[in-house]
C-alpha positions as CSV (number, residue, x, y, z in Angstrom):
1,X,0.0,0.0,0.0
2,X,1.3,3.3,-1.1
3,X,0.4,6.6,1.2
4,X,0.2,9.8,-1.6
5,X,-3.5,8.4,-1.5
6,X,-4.5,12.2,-2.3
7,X,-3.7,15.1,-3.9
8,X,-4.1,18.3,-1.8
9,X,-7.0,20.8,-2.3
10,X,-5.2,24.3,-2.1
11,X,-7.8,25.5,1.2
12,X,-8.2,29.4,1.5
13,X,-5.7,28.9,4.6
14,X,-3.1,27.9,2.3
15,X,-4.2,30.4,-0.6
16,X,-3.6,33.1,2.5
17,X,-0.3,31.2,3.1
18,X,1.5,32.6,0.3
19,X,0.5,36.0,0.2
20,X,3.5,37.8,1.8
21,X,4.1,41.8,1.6
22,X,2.0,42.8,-1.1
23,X,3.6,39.7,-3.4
24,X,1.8,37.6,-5.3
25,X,-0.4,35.3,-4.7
26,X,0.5,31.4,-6.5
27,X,-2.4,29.7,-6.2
28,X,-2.7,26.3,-6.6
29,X,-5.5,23.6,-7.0
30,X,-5.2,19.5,-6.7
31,X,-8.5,17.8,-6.7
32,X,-8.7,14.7,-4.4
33,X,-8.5,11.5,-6.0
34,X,-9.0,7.6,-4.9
35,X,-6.3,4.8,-5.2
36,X,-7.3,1.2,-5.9
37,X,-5.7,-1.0,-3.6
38,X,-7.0,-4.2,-5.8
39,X,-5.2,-3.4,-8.5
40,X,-4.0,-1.3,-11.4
41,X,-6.5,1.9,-11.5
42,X,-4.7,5.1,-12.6
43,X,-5.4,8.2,-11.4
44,X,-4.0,11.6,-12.8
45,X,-4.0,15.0,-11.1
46,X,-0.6,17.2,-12.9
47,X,-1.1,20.8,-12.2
48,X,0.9,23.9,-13.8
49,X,-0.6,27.0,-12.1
50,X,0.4,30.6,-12.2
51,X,0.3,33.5,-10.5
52,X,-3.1,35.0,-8.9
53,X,-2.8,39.0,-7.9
54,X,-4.8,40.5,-4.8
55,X,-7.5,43.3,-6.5
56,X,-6.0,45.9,-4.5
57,X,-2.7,45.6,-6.5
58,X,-1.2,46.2,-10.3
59,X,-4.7,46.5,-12.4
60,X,-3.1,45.5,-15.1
61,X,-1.8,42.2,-13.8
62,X,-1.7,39.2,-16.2
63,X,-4.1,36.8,-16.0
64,X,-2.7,33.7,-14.2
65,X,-2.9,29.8,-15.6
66,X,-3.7,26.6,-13.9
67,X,-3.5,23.7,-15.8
68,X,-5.1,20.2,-14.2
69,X,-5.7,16.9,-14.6
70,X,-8.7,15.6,-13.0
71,X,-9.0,12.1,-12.0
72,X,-12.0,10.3,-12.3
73,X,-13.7,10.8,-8.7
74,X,-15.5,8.5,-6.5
75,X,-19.1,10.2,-6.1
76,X,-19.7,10.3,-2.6
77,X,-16.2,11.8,-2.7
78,X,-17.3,13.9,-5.4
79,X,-20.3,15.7,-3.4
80,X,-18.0,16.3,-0.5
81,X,-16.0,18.3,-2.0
82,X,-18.8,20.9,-3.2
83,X,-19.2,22.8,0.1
84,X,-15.4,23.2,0.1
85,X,-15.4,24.4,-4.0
86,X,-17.8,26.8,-2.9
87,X,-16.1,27.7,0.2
88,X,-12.6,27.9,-1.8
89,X,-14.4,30.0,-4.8
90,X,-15.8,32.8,-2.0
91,X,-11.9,33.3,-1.3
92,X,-10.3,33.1,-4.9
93,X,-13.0,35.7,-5.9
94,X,-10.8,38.7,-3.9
95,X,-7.9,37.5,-6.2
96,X,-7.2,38.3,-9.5
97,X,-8.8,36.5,-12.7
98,X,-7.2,32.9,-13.6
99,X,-7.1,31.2,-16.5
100,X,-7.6,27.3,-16.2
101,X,-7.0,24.4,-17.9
102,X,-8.5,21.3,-16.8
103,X,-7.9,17.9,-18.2
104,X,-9.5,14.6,-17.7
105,X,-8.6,11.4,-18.3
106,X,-11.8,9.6,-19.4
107,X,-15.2,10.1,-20.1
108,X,-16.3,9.0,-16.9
109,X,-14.5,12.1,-15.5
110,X,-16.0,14.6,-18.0
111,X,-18.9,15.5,-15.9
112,X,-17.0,16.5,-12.7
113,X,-14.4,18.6,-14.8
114,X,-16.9,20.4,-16.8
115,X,-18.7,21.3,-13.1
116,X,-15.5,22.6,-11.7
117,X,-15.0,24.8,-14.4
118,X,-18.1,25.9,-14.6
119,X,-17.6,27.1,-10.9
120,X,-14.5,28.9,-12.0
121,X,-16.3,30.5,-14.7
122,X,-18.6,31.9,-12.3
123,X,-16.5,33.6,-9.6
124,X,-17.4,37.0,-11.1
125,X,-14.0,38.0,-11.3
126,X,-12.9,37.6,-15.1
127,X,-11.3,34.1,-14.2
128,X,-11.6,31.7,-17.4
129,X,-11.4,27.8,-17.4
130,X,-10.8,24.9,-20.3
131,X,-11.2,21.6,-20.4
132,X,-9.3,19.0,-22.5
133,X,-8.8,15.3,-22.3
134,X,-5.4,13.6,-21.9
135,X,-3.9,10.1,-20.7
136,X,-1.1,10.6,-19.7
137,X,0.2,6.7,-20.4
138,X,0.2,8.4,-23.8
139,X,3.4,9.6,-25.1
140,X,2.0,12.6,-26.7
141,X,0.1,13.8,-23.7
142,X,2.4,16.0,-22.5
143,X,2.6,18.2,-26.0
144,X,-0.9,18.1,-25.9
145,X,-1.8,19.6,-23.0
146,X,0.9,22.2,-22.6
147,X,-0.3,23.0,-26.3
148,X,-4.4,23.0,-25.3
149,X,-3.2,25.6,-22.4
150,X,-1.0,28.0,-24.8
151,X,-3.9,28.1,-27.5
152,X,-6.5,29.0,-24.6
153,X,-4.4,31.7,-22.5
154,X,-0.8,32.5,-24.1
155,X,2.8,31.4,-23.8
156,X,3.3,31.4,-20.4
157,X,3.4,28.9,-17.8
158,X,4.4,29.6,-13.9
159,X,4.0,26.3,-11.6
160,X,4.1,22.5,-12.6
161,X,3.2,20.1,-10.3
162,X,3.4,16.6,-11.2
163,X,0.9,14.4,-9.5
164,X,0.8,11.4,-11.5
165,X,0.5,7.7,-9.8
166,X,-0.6,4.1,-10.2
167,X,-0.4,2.2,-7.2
168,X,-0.9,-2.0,-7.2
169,X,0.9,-4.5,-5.1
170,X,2.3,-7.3,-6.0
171,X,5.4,-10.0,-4.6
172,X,8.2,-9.8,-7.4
173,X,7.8,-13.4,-8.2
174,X,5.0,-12.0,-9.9
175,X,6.1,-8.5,-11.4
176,X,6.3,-8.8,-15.3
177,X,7.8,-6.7,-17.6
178,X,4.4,-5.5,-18.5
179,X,3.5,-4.4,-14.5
180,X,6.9,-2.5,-14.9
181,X,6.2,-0.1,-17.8
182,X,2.6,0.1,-16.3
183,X,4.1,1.7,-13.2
184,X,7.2,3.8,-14.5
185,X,5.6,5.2,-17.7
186,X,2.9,6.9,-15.1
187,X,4.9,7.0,-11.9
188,X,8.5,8.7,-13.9
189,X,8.2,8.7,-17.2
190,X,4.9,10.8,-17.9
191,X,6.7,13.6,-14.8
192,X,9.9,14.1,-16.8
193,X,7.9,14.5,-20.4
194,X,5.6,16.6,-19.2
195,X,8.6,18.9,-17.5
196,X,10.1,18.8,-20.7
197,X,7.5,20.2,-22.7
198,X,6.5,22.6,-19.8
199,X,10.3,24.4,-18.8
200,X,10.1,26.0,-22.6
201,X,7.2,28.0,-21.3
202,X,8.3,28.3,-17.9
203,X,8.4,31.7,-16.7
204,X,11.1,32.7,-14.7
205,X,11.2,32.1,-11.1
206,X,8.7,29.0,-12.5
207,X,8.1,25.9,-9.7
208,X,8.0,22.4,-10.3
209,X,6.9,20.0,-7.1
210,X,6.8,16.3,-8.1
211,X,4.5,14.3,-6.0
212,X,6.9,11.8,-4.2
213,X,5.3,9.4,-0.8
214,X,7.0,8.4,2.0
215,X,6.9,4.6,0.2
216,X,9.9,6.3,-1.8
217,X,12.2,5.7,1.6
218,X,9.6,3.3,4.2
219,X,10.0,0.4,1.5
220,X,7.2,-2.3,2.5
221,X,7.0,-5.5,1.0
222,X,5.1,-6.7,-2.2
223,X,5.9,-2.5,-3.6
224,X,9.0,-3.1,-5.0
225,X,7.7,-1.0,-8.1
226,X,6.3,1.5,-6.3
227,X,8.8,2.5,-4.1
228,X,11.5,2.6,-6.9
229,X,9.1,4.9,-9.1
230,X,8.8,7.0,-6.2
231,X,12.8,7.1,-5.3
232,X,13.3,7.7,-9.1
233,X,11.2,10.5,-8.5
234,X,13.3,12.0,-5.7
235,X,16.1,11.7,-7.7
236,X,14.9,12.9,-11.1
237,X,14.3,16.2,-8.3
238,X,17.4,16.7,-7.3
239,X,18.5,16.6,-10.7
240,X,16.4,19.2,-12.0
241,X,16.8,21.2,-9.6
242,X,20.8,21.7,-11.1
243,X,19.5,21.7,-14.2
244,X,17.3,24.5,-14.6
245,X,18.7,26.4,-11.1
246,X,20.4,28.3,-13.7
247,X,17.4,30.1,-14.7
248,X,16.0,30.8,-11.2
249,X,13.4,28.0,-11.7
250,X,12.9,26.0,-8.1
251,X,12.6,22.2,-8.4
252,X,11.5,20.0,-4.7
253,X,9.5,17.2,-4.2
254,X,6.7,16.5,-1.1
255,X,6.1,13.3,0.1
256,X,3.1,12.6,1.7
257,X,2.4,10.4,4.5
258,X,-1.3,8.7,4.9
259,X,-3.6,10.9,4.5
260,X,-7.5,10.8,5.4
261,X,-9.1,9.4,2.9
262,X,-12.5,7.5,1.3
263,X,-10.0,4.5,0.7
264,X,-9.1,4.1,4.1
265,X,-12.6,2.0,4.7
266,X,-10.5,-0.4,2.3
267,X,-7.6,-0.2,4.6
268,X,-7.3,-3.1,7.6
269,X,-8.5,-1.2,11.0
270,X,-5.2,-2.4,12.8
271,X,-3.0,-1.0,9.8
272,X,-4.2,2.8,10.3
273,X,-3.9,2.4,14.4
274,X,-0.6,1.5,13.5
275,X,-0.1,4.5,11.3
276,X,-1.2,6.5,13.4
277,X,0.4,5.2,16.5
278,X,4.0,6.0,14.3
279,X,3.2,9.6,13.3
280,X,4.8,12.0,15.9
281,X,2.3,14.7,15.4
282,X,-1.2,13.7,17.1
283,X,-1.2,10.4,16.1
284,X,-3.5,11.2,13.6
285,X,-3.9,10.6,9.9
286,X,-2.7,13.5,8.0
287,X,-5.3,15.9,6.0
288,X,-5.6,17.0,2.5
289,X,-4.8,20.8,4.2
290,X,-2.1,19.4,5.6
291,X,-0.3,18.7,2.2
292,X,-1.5,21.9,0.5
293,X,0.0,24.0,2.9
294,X,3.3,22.4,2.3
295,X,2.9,22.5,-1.7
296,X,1.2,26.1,-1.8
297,X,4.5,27.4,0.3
298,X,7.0,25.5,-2.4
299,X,5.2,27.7,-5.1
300,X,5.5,30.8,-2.8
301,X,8.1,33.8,-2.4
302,X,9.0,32.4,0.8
303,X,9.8,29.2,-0.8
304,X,12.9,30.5,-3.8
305,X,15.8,29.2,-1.8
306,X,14.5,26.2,-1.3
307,X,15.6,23.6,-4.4
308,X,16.1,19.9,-4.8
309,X,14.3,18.9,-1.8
310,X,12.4,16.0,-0.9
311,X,10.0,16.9,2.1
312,X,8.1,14.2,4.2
313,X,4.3,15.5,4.1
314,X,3.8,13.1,7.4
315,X,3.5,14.5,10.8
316,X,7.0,12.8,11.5
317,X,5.6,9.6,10.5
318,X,8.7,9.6,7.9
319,X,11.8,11.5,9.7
320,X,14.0,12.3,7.2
């Protein structure tokens, strides 16, 4: 079992998080998404985002971009979110207009994507959204959807988060080659493509936080796969971060401990008490805020001398 079981919702307590001084505000937006624990069910959530501007400063501020993948949601997970949508919108409102992009990976999720952008749309503060639908298992995805966001809202891209993952478990008597692509071409490959056709855009100081778990380093049997997608991860980080330091662009990585989740009621009852138990903080699971604070303050001001990181989302379950 693998523990980035969600992707953080950017809270208005983290959106207040990186406002510093009159800066800007980066906003960003992950949607929560479900992990199968019975086997092989991807789910994609890559975000670039870009800058959001307080009304009270520059009038003539740029329109920011948010790009997102949307995973197909479960629907009781679905209608819990709406009080906090509507709850998150009431705060971006005093912001300056966003563009988004939202992409989908099947059919199945088109409904819920066209709803959230229709509740961007209607912030009644200029803000714009897009939808598209990628797989990003394809190899053309990335080109795709960096390419759907510059024909919607311009050249210009600020923050890249990749968030991709499969998750399945399985002994490696009985990992094939097949399980191995299956894992790495979502887990590694689709992060490093997508970066590549994003940094060309990138404006400088641009962000880019891959999604790494605490299974990267707390290796548990029958996730050999797993752990070494997420490890490859961490190191594909560091790397970057040299890379493309040169051009004041930020590279880190969050890995997230468990987190509270619909999937849990799949989870054996003695496995979370132990989980819990181990995190230093409360012994409690950790929240979807809990990660977006983290995240929101890598895409923030506060955040540009931090580069090549790998930091455990976990309440001290993972010390690293």
């Amino acid at each position: 079992m693998g523990f980035d079981w969600l992707a953080p919702i950017l809270t208005p307590a983290a959106l207040r998080s990186v406002q510093a001084d009159g800066r800007p505000v980066i906003t960003l937006f992950l949607v929560i998404f479900g992990l199968s624990i019975l086997g092989a069910v991807i789910w994609y959530c890559h975000f670039v985002t870009s800058k959001m501007y307080p009304k009270k400063k520059d009038a003539n501020a740029k329109k920011g971009k948010i790009l997102g993948i949307i995973p197909r949601l479960p629907i009781r997970m679905a209608r819990r979110q709406q009080q906090d949508r509507r709850h998150m919108a009431e705060e971006i409102h005093e912001y300056r207009p966003t563009s988004v992009t939202l992409v989908y990976t099947s059919t199945r999720s088109k409904e819920l994507t066209e709803e959230v952008a229709s509740k961007i749309q209607s912030l009644g503060n200029g803000s714009a959204a897009t939808i598209v639908q990628a797989d990003l298992k394809q190899l053309d995805a990335p080109t795709k959807i960096v390419s759907a966001t510059r024909e919607a809202f311009g050249d210009k891209i600020d923050i890249l988060v990749n968030n991709a993952g499969v998750l399945f478990n399985k002994s490696v008597v009985e990992v094939t080659a097949e399980d191995y692509a299956a894992m790495f071409d979502v887990n590694v490959r689709a992060a490093l493509l997508l970066t590549g056709a994003v940094v060309p855009h990138l404006r400088a100081p641009g962000r880019i936080i891959n999604m790494s778990s605490v299974g990267a380093r707390m290796c548990f049997a029958n996730l050999s796969l797993y752990a070494g997608s997420k490890a490859a991860i961490e190191g594909i980080t560091r790397s970057l971060a040299q890379e493309l330091g040169g051009a004041g662009h930020t590279v880190n990585a969050v890995a997230p401990g468990p987190v509270e989740s619909e999937m849990l009621a799949d989870v054996p009852g003695e496995i979370v008490e132990g989980q819990m138990k181990q995190t230093a903080v409360e012994q409690r699971m950790g929240t979807v805020d809990d990660v977006a604070r983290i995240v929101a303050w890598l895409c923030g001001e506060d955040a540009k001398w931090v580069s090549g990181q790998t930091i455990s989302a976990s309440g001290g379950f993972l010390m690293l």
